[in-house]
LUMBABA-703313 format. One record per residue (C-alpha): residue number from 1; x, y, z; residue in one letter. Coordinates in steps of 0.2 Angstrom, whole numbers. Example, Ala and Ser with C-alpha at 12.3 -4.5 7.8 and 13.67 -1.06 7.14 Angstrom:
<atoms>
   seq       x       y       z   type
     1      62     -22      39      a
     2      68      -5      36      s
</atoms>
This chain:
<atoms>
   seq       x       y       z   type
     1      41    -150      18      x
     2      27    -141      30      x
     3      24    -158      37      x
     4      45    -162      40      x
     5      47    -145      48      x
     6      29    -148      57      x
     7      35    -165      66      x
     8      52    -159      70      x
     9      45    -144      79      x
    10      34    -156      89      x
    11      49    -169      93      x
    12      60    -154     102      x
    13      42    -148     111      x
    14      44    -167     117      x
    15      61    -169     121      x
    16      62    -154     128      x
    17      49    -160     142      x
    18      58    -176     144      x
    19      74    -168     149      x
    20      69    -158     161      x
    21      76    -170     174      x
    22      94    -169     162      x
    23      92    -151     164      x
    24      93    -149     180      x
    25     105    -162     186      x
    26     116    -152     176      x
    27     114    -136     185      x
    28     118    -146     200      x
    29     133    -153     194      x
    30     137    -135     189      x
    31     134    -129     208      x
    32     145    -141     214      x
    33     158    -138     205      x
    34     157    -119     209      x
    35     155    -124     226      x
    36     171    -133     225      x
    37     181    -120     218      x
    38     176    -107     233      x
    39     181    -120     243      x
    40     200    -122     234      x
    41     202    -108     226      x
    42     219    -106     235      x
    43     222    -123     231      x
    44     222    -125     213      x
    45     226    -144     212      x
    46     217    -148     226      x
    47     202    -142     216      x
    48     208    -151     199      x
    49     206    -168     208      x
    50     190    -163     214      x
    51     184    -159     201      x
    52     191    -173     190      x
    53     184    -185     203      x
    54     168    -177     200      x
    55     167    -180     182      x
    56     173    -198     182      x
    57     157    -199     195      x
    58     146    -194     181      x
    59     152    -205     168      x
    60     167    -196     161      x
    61     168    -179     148      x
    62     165    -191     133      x
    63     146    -195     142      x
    64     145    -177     150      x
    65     148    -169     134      x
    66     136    -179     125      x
    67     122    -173     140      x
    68     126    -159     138      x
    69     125    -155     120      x
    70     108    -165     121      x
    71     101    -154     135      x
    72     106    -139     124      x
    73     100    -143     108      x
    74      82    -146     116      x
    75      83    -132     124      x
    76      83    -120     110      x
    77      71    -116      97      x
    78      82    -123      85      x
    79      72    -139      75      x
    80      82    -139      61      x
    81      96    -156      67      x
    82      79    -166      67      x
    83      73    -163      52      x
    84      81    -176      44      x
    85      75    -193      51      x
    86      54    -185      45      x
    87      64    -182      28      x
    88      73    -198      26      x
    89      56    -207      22      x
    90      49    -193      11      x
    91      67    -192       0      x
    92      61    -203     -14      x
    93      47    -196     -18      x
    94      53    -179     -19      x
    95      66    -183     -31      x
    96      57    -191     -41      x
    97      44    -176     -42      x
    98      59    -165     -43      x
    99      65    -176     -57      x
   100      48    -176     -65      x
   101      44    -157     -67      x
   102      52    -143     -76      x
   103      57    -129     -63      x
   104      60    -111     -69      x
   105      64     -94     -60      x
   106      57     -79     -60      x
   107      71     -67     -57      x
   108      89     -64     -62      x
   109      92     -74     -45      x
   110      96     -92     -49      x
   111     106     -97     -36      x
   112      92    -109     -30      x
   113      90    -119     -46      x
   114     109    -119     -48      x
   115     110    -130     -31      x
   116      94    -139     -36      x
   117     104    -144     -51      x
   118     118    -151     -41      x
   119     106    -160     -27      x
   120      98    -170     -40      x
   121     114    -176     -50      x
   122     120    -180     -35      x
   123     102    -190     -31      x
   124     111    -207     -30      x
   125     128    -201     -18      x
   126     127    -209      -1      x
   127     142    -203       5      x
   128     142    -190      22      x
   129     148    -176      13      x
   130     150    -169      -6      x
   131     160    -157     -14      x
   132     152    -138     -19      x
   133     157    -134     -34      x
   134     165    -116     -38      x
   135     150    -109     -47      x
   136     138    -114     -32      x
   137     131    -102     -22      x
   138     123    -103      -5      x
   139     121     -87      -1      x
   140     102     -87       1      x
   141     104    -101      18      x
   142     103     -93      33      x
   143     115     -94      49      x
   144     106    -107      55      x
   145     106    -118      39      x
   146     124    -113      35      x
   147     130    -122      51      x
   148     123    -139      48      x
   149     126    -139      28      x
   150     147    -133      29      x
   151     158    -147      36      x
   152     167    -137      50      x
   153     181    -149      50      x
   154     184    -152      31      x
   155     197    -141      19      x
   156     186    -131       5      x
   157     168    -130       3      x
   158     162    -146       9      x
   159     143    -150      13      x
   160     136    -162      24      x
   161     123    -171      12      x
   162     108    -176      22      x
   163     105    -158      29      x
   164     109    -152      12      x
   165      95    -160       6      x
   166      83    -153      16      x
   167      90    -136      16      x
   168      87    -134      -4      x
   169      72    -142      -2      x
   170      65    -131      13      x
   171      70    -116       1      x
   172      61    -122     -13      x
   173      46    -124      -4      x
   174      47    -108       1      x
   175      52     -99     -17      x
   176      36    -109     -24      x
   177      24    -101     -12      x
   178      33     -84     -15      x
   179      35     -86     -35      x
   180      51     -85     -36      x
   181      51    -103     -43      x
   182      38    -108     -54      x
   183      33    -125     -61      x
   184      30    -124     -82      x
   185      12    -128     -87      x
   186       6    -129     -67      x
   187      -7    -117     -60      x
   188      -7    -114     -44      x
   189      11    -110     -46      x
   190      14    -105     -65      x
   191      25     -90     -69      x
   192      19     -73     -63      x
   193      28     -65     -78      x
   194      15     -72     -90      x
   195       5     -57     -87      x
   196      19     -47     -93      x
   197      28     -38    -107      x
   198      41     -51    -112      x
   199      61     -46    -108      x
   200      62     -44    -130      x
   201      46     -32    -127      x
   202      54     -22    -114      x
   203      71     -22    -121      x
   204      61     -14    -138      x
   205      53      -1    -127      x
   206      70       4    -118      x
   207      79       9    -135      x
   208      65      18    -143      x
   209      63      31    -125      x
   210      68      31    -109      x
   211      57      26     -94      x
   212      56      40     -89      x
   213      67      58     -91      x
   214      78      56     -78      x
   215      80      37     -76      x
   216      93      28     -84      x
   217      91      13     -95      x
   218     105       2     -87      x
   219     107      -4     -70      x
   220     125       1     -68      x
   221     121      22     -70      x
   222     102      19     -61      x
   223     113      12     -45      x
   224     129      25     -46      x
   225     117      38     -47      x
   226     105      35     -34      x
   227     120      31     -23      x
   228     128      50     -27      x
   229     110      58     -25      x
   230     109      48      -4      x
   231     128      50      -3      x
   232     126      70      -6      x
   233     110      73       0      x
   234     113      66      18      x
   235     129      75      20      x
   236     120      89      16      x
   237     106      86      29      x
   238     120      84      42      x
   239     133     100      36      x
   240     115     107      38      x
   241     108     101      55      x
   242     115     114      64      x
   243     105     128      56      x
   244      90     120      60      x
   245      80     127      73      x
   246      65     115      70      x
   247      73      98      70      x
   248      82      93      87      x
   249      92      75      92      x
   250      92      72     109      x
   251     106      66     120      x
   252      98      48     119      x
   253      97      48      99      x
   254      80      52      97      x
   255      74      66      85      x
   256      59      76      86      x
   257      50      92      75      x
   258      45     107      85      x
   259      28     114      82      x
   260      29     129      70      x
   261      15     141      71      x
   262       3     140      56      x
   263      -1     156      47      x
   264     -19     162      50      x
   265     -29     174      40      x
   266     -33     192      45      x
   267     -49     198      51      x
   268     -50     207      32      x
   269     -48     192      23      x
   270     -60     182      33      x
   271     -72     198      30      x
   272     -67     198      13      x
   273     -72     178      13      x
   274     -88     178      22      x
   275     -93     192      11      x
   276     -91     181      -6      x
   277     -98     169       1      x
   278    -113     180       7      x
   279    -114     184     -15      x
   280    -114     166     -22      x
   281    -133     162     -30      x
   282    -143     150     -21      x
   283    -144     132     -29      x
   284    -151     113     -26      x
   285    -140     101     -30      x
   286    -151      96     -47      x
   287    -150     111     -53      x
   288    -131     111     -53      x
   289    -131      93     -61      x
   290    -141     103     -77      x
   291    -131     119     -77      x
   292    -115     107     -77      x
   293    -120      98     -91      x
   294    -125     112    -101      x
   295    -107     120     -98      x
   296     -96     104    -101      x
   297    -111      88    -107      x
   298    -105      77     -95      x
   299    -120      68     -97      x
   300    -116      64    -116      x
   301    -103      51    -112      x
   302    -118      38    -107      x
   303    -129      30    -119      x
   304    -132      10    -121      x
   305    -117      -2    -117      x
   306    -119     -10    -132      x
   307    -114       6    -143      x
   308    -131      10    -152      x
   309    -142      26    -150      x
   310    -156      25    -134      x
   311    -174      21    -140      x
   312    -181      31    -127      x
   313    -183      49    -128      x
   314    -174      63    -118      x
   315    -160      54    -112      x
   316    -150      64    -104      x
   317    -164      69     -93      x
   318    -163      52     -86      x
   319    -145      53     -85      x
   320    -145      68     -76      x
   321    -159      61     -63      x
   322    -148      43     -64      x
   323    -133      51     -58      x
   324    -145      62     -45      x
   325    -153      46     -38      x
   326    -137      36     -35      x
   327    -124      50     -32      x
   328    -135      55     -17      x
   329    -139      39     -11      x
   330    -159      43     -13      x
   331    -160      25     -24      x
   332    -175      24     -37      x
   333    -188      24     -26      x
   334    -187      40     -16      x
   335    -179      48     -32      x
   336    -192      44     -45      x
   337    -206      50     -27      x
   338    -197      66     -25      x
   339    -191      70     -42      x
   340    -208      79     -53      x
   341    -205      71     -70      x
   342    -213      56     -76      x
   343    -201      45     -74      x
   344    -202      27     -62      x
   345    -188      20     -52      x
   346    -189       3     -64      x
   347    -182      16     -76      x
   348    -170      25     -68      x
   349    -163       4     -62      x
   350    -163       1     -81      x
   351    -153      16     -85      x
   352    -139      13     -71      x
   353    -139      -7     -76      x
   354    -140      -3     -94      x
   355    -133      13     -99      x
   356    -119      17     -87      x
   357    -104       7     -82      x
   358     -89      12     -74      x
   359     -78      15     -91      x
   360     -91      29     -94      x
   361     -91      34     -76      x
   362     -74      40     -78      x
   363     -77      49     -93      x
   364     -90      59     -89      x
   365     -81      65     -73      x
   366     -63      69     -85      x
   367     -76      80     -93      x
   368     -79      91     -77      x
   369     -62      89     -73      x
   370     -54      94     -88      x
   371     -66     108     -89      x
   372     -60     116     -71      x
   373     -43     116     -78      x
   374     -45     133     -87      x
   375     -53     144     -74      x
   376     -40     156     -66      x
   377     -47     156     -49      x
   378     -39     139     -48      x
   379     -21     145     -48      x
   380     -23     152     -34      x
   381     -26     135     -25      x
   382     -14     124     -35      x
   383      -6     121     -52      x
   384     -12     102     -53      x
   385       6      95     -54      x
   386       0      88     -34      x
   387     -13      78     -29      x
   388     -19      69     -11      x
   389     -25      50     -10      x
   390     -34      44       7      x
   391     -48      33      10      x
   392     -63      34      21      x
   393     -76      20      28      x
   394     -94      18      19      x
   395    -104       4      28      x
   396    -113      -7      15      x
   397    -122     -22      22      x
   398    -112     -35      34      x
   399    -122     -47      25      x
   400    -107     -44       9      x
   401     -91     -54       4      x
   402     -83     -35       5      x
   403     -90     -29      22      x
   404     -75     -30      34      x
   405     -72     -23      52      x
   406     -58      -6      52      x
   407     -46      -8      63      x
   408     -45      11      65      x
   409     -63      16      62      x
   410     -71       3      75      x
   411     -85       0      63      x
   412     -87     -13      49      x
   413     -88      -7      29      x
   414     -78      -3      15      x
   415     -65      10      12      x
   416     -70      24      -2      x
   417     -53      30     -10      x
   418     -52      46     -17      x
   419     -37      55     -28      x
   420     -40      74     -26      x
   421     -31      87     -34      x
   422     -22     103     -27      x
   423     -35     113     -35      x
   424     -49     104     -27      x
   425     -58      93     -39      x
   426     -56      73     -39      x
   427     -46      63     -49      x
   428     -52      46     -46      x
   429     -62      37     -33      x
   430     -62      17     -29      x
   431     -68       6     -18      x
   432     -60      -7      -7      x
   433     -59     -19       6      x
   434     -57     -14      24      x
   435     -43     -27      25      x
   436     -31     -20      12      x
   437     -17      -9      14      x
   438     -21       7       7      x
   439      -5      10       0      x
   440     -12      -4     -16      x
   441     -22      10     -22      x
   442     -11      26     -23      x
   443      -3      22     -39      x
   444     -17      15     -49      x
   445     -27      30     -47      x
   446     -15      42     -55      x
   447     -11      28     -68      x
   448     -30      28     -72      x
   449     -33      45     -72      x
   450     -35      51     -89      x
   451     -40      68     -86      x
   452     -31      82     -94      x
   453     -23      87     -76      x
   454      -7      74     -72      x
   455       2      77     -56      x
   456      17      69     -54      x
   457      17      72     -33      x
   458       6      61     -23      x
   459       4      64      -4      x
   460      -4      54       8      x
   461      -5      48      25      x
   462       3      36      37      x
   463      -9      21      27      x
   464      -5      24      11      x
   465      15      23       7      x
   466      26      11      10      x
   467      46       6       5      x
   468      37      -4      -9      x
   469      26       9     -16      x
   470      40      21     -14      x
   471      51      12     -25      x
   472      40       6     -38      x
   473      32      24     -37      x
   474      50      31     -41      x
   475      52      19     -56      x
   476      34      26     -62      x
   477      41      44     -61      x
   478      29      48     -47      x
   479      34      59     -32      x
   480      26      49     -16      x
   481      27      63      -2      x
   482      17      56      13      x
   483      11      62      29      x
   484      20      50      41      x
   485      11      49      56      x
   486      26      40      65      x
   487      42      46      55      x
   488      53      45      72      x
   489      51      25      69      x
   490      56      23      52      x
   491      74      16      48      x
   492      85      29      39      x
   493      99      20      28      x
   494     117      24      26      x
   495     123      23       7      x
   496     138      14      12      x
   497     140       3      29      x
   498     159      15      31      x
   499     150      32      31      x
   500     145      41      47      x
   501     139      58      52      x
   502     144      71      63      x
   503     129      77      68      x
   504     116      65      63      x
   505     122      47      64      x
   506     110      43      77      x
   507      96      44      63      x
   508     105      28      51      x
   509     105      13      54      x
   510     108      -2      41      x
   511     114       1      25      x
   512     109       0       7      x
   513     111     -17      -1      x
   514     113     -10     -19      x
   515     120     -27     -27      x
   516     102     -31     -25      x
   517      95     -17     -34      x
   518     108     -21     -48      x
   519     104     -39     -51      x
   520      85     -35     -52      x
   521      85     -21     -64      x
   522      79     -31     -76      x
   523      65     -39     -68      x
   524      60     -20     -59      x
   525      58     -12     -76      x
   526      48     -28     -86      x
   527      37     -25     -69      x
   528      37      -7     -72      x
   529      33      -6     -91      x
   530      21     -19     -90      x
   531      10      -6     -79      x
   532      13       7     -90      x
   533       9       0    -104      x
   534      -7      -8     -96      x
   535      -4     -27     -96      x
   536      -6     -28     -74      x
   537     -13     -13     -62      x
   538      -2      -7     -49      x
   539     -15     -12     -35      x
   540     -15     -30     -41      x
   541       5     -32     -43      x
   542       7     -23     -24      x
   543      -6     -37     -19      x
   544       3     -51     -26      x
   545      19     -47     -20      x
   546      15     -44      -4      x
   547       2     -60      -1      x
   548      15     -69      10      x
   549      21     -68      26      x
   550      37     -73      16      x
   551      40     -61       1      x
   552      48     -64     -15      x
   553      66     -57     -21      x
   554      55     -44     -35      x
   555      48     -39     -17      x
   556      64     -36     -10      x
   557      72     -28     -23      x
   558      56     -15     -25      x
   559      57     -15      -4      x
   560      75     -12      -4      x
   561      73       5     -19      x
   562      61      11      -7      x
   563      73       9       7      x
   564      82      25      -6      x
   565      68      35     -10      x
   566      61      34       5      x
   567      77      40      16      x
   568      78      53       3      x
   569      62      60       5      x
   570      64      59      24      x
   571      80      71      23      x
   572      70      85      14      x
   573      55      83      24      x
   574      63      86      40      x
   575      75     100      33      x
   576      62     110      23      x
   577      48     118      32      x
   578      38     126      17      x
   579      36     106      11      x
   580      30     101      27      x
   581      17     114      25      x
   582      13     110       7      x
   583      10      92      13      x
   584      -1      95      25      x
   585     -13     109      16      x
   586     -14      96       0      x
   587     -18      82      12      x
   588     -30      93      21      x
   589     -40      94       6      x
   590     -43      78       3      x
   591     -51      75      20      x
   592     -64      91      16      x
   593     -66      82       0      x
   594     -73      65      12      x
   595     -85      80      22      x
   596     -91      85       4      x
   597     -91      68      -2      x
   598    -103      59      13      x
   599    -114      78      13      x
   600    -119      73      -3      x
   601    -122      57      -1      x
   602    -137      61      11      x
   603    -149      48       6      x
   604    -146      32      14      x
   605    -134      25      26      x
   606    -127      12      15      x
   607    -118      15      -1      x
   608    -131       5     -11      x
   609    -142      -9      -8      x
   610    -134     -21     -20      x
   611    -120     -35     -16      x
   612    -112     -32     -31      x
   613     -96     -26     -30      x
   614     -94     -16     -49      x
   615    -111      -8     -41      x
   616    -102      -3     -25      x
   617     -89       4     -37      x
   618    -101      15     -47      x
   619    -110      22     -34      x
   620     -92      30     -27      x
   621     -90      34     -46      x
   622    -108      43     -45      x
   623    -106      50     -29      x
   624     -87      58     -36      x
   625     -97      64     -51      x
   626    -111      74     -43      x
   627     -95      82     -30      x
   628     -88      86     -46      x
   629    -101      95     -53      x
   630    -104     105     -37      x
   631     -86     109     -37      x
   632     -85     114     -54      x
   633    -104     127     -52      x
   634     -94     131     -37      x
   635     -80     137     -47      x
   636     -91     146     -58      x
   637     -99     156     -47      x
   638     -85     160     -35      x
   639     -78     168     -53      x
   640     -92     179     -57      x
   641     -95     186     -39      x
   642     -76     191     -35      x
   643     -76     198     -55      x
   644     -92     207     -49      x
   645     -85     213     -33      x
   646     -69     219     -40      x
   647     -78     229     -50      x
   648     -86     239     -36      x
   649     -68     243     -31      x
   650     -67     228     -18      x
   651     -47     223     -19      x
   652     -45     205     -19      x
   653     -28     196     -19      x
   654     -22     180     -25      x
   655     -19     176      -5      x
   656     -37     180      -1      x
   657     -44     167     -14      x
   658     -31     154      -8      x
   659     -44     157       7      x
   660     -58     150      -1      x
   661     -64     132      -6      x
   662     -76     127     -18      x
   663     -83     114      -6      x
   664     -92     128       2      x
   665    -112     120       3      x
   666    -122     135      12      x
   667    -131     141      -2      x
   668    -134     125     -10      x
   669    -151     118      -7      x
   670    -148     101      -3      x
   671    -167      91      -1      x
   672    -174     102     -14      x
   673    -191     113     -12      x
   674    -204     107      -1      x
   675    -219     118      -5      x
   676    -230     124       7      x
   677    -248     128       4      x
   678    -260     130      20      x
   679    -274     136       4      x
   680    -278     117       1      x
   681    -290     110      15      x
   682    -291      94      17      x
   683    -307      82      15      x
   684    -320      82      27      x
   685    -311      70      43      x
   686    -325      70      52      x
   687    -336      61      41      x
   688    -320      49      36      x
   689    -316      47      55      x
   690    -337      40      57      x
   691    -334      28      44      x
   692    -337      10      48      x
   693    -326      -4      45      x
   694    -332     -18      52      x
   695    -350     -26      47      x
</atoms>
């Protein structure tokens, strides 16, 4: 069918050249008939003879007509009327493949099938035209298709045959590539939902609990109540408009935030900071690797893949040094040079190829994490119930599958992804290419995050949300509240195409398609509970779904509950100043937690020096661990020296800790000790410097 639509497209490029001289003859036939009226425009019969005379010239309406239906058809864009003659000699063999092969969809949608049904029993009807019958349903067609496939002239739902053909056929083409047809026992286009809890499987988990705790279990109340939540929220957002001094419509329609002025710390407090800081105990970055270990044994979750005790002795020294040489970025050589312990870098390699994965990555950073979660100091930055995602380049070597070019960094690399709590310390690192939307990655890090601290909010930046994310986010029970760079562009819908707004109509503009929702459901929660339950990642479902330029219906469905939550969350973001602000301090710590990140990784420019993509992954993973162990010592000693200062008398409010960060690095002691002894001469150079070399 590419090839059809490929020669017809190139046939009207033709045609259209050929009738350049049709074209303009008749503009000049137009003229003259224009010219003819002026001329008579008092004279109304005069004109009609004239003009009658005229057409005869030119062969008569019949032949004119003809011209210039011609001259317009290749004049369009329109291929679509010449699709049939490259069909004709390919009809055949399509039925027969159509006749060979079972087809299947994958979605409650099967409206396509139903017609394919009827094509095919009619395989052998040469008449012009056949009769649809009542349960067939074309509603998929486009405008364009719809005017060559209905009979204009006929009584009921007659179809012309030949461009009916080719219409289901186009479609089809286009819902294999999609996946919203699949061929039983193919490959290349086998049924996505094989990867899925089964509807029986789903059905099972919906009757023992709900999805989640505020989501029904049936389309009909998941659509009535989302439609009364938009329905009431956006009436109050405009009964509210009014009130808001922040938020402004222009005459022309187009809205805009005014700048509030940001809260800033007195000179006390920053005192008060400084001065705490002034108190925390000097450290090197090994050091708080050990003292981080003793406090959580972090290091404990490594040992052999295979599951049997380590032959060598003191382990966790070399766990400790592993994480030191590849969290830094030092690599063996320099670590096992500058490290004084008899260790070489063939050992510390070893370790990292055959004592650490990225399964017991994770579980020795939920160790620190979890550890953090009791300290007090912490409440005053966060309760853990938010979190901030946002990526930021690493180079590896171009010479790599992975390495790709950013489009906003103007440098070539590989995105570092990083989930980070309100209270500072990260939840879960990955790494990807350049070329994905970061968006893939929001969800699977909470998902994966197995550390005692869940948040159910998730901010981001203008790169990772999307109407998708949104929706399938929703369905998850996760709260995506992004930092929209470009907010004033995004579509805002109407729950019903009827309702309008006093004040802030200007702001909607298309409305909710909710029968789509509905006749989804089904195929959104097998999605849904298939990623809970851990049969498909997040990342991988958003990347298949969105592969073409042509997405699927599952896509639409998610696209178009995004199109809900999305609208939703754009009404409280404009309406509610303290969110706004909320947003922008979470996200701001994920951005000092990339400073932190790429300050600790000091030792080499590239992430690691292998190609391998589960190394590039562990040395983020290493890199987050080590941050978290500085984080955590951090937290620690921030503890001790405000306890210690309160009890000289010093009065220090929740407000002044929310001041404070435990990325703070000045007292840490980042390349270690270099000593220096000017008591140790060296040999005698002068009698080196007369040596002779050559005999």
């Amino acid at each position: 069918m590419g090839i059809v639509h490929k020669r017809a497209r190139t046939e009207l490029t033709t045609l259209r050249e050929r009738n350049v001289d049709k074209t303009q003859e008749l503009a000049y036939f137009v003229r003259s008939i224009l010219g003819t009226f002026k001329d008579n425009a008092k004279d109304p019969q005069t004109f009609f003879k004239d003009v009658s005379t005229t057409i005869n010239s030119k062969g008569g309406i019949d032949e004119l007509t003809q011209t210039c239906e011609r001259v317009i058809a290749c004049n369009s864009t329109n291929h679509h009327p010449l699709l049939w003659t490259y069909f004709k000699p390919r009809r055949s063999a399509l039925f027969n493949v159509l006749e060979s092969i079972k087809l299947g969809s994958s979605t409650q949608n099967d409206h396509l099938m139903r017609a394919l049904r009827f094509l095919i029993n009619n395989r052998h009807n040469r008449s012009e035209t056949l009769k649809a019958p009542a349960d067939l349903n074309l509603n998929f067609i486009s405008d364009v298709w719809r005017q060559l496939v209905y009979e204009e002239k006929q009584q009921g739902a007659v179809l012309n045959r030949r461009f009916f053909e080719v219409c289901v056929c186009t479609y089809l083409s286009y819902e294999l590539i999609s996946g919203d047809i699949f061929i039983e026992g193919a490959d290349a286009f086998s049924d996505y939902r094989a990867s899925l809890l089964s509807p029986k499987e789903c059905q099972e988990l919906l009757d023992k609990e709900p999805l989640t705790s505020t989501l029904p279990t049936n389309a009909d109340d998941f659509v009535r109540n989302l439609k009364n939540e938009l329905t009431e929220k956006a009436k109050a957002f405009d009964d509210l408009y009014p009130k808001l001094s922040d938020f402004v419509i222009d005459e022309n329609g187009a809205p805009s935030l005014k700048k509030t002025p940001t809260s800033k710390p007195t000179s006390e407090t920053l005192e008060l900071v400084a001065q705490i800081q002034h108190h925390m105990p000097e450290r090197s970055l090994l050091d708080m690797l050990c003292s981080t270990h003793h406090t959580t044994g972090w290091a404990f979750e490594f040992g052999p893949l295979s599951g049997s005790e380590p032959r060598f002795e003191q382990p966790i020294d070399r766990y400790i040094l592993n994480t030191f040489c590849h969290g830094t970025g030092m690599g063996p050589t320099q670590t096992a040079k500058h490290v004084r312990t008899n260790i070489t870098p063939h050992m510390l390699s070893w370790v990292n190829q055959r004592h650490s994965s990225i399964n017991l990555l994770d579980k020795a950073k939920d160790r620190v994490v979890n550890y953090t979660k009791d300290f007090s100091i912490t409440k005053a930055w966060g309760d853990g119930s938010r979190c901030a995602a946002d990526g930021t380049l690493r180079d590896i070597y171009e010479d790599n599958l992975m390495a790709e070019s950013h489009f906003r960094y103007v440098s070539k690399g590989g995105i570092s992804y990083n989930h980070i709590a309100d209270t500072y310390v990260a939840l879960f690192s990955t790494f990807m290419r350049c070329g994905l939307w970061e968006a893939v990655a929001i969800l699977d890090g909470l998902l994966k995050n197995d550390s005692t601290i869940k948040p159910t909010t998730v901010h981001a930046d203008t790169q990772g949300q999307s109407t998708v994310v949104f929706g399938l986010a929703h369905l998850l029970g996760i709260k995506l509240m992004p930092r929209i760079r470009n907010w004033k562009d995004l579509k805002f819908f109407r729950p019903d195409k009827n309702t309008t707004y006093r004040n802030v109509d200007p702001l909607f503009s298309d409305a909710i398609d909710w029968d789509l929702i509905k006749t989804h459901w089904q195929d959104l929660m097998q999605v849904v509970l298939s990623i809970k339950h851990g049969k498909i990642s997040s990342a991988l479902l958003l990347r298949k779904l969105g592969t073409y330029s042509r997405k699927n219906r599952l896509y639409l469905a998610f696209q178009e509950l995004g199109r809900v939550i999305r609208t939703l969350f754009l009404l409280e973001y404009l309406s509610n100043l303290k969110l706004r602000e909320i947003i922008t301090a979470t996200t701001n710590k994920v951005e000092a937690y990339n400073a932190l990140s790429e300050w600790v990784f000091f030792g080499s420019r590239v992430i690691v020096a292998s190609n391998d993509p589960d190394e590039m992954e562990k040395a983020i993973k290493y890199n987050l661990l080590a941050c978290n162990c500085i984080i955590l010592q951090n937290i620690i000693d921030l503890t001790e020296t405000i306890h210690a200062l309160q009890k000289t008398g010093k009065h220090i409010t929740k407000e002044d800790i929310s001041r404070l960060s435990p990325y703070m690095t000045s007292h840490i002691k980042r390349f270690g000790d270099y000593i220096f002894d000017l008591e140790t001469k060296p040999k005698n150079v002068e009698m080196i410097k007369n040596m002779s070399l050559f005999i």
